[in-house]
TORKOL-4160 file (C-alpha; in steps of 0.2 Angstrom, whole numbers, padded with zeros to 4 digits, m for minus):
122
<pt num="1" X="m0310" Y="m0230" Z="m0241"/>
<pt num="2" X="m0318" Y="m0212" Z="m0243"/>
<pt num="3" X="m0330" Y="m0206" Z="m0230"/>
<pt num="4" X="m0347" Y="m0201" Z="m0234"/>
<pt num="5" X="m0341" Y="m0184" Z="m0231"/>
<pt num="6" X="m0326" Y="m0186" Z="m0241"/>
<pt num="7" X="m0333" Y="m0192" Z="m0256"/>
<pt num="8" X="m0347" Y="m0176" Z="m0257"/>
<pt num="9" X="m0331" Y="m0163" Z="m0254"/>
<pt num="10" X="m0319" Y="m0173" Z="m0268"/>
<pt num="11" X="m0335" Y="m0172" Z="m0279"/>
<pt num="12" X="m0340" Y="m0156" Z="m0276"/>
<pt num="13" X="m0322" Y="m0152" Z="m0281"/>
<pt num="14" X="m0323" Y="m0163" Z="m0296"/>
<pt num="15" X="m0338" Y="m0153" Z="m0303"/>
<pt num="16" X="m0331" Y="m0137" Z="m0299"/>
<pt num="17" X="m0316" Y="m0140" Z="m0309"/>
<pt num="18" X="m0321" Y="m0151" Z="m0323"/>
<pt num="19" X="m0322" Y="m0135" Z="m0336"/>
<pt num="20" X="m0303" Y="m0133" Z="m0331"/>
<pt num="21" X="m0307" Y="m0118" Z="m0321"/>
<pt num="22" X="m0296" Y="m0115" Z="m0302"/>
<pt num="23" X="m0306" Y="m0123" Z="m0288"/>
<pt num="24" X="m0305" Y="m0113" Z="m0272"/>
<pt num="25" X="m0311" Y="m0117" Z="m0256"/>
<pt num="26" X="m0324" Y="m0102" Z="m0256"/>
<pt num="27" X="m0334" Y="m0111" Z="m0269"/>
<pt num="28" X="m0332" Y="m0128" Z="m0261"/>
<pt num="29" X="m0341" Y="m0119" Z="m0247"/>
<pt num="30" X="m0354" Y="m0111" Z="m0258"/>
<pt num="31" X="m0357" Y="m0128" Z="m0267"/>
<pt num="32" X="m0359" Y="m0138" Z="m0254"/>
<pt num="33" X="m0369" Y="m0124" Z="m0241"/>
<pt num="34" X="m0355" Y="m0128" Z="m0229"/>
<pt num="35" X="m0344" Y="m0117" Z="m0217"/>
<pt num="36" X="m0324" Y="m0113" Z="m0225"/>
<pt num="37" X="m0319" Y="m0120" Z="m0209"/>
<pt num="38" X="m0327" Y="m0136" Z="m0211"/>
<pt num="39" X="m0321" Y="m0136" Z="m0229"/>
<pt num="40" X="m0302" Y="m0132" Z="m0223"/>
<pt num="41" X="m0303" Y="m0145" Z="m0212"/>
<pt num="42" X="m0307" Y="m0158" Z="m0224"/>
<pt num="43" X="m0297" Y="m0150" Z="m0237"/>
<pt num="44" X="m0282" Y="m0154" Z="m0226"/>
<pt num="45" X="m0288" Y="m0172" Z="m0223"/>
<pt num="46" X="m0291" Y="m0173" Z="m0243"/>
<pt num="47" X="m0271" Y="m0169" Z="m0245"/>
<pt num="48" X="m0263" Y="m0179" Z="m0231"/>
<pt num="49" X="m0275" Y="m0195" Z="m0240"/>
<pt num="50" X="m0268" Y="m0190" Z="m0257"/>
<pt num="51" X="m0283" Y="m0187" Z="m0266"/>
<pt num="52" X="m0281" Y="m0167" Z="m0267"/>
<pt num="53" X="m0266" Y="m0156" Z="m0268"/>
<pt num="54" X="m0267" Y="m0137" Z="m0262"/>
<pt num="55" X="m0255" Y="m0123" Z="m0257"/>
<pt num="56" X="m0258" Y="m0113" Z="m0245"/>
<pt num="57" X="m0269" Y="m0100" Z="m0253"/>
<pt num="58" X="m0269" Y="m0109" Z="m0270"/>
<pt num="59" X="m0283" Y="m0119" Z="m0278"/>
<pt num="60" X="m0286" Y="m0134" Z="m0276"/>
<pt num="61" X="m0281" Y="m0149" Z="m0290"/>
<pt num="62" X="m0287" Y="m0167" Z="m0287"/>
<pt num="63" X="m0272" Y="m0182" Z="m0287"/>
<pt num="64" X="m0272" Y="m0196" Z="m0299"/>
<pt num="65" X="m0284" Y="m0205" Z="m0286"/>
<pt num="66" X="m0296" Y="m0191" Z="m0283"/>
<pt num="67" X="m0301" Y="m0190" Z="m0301"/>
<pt num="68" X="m0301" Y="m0210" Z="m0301"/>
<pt num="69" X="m0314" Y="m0208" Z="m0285"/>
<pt num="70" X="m0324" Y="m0193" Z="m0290"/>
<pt num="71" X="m0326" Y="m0200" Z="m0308"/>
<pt num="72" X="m0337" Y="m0215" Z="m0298"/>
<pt num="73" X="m0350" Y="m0204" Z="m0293"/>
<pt num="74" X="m0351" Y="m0193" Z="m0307"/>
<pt num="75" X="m0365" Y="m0204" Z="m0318"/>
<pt num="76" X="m0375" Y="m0210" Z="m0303"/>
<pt num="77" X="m0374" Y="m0190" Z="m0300"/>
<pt num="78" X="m0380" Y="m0187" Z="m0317"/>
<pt num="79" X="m0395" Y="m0196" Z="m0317"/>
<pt num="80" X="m0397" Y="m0191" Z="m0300"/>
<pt num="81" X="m0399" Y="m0173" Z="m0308"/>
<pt num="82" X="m0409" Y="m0177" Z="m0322"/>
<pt num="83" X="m0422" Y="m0187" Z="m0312"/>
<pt num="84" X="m0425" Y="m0173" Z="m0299"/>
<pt num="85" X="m0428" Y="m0161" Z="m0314"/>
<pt num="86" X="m0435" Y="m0170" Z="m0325"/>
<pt num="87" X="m0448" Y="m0183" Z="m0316"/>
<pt num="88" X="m0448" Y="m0175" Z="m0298"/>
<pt num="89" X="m0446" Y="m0155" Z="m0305"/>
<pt num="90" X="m0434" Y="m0147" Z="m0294"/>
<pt num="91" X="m0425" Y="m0133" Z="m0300"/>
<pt num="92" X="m0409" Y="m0135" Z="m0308"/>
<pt num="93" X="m0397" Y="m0126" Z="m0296"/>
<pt num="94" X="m0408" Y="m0136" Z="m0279"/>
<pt num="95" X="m0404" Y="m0153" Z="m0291"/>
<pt num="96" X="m0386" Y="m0151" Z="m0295"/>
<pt num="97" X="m0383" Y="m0147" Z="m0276"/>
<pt num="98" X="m0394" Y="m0163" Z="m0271"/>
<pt num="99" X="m0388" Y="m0175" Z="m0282"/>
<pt num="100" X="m0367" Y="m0169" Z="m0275"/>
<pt num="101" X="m0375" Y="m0175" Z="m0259"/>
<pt num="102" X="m0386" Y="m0191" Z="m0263"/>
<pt num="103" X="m0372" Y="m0198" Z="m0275"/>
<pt num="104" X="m0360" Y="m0196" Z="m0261"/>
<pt num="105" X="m0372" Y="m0202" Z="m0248"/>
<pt num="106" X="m0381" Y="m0219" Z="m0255"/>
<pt num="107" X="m0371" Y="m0236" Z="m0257"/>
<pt num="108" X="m0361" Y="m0241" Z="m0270"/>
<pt num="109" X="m0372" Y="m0255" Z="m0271"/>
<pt num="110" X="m0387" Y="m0242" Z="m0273"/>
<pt num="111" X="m0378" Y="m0231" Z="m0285"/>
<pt num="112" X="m0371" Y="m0247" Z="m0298"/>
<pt num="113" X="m0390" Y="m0253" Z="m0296"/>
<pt num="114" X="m0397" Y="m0235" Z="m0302"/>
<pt num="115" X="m0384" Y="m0234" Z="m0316"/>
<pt num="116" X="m0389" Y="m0253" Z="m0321"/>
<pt num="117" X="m0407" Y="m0248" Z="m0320"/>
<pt num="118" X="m0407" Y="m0232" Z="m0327"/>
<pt num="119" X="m0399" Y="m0240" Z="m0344"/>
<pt num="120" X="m0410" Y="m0255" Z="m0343"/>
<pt num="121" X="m0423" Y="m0242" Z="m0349"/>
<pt num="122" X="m0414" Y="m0235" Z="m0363"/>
């Protein structure tokens, strides 16, 4: 089972990649606000759990599993993103960057309720 801290790096990975473009730790870093030493560190925790793979000095590609995990959080994250903007007016960039964090951070639980609730409303 993924770490909180895990899930926010594999999603932030997930994101950065998803227009097919390379992923390299420097924009892990500048994503999440974090040190490159801190994203190294859980870039190499990420491989030896198989959920990333990564050369040395290559980008980073997610596994099989990474996408299977990252794609859990990606429409809890959405709504996330659009409530903050939308309801709560944060600004788009301060949005994206929370709802990476909050989707990674609440429950399963909490996120299957939001999703459930959210399209209730629909």
């Amino acid at each position: 089972m993924l770490t909180k801290s895990q899930k926010k790096y594999l999603f932030a990975i997930y994101l950065l990649g998803q227009d097919g473009s390379p992923v390299r730790s420097t924009s892990v870093s500048d994503l999440l606000g974090v040190s490159k030493a801190s994203t190294v560190k859980m870039t190499q925790r990420l491989i030896e759990d198989g959920y990333i793979i990564k050369e040395p000095y290559r980008e980073i590609k997610l596994t099989a599993e990474g996408i299977k995990e990252a794609n859990k959080l990606y429409t809890p994250s959405v709504i996330l993103r659009s409530f903050l903007q939308e309801k709560v007016g944060v600004s788009e960039k301060t949005a994206g960057e929370d709802s990476i964090v909050m989707a990674a951070e609440l429950s399963q639980e909490a996120l299957d309720k939001l999703v459930e609730y959210t399209l209730s409303l629909s």
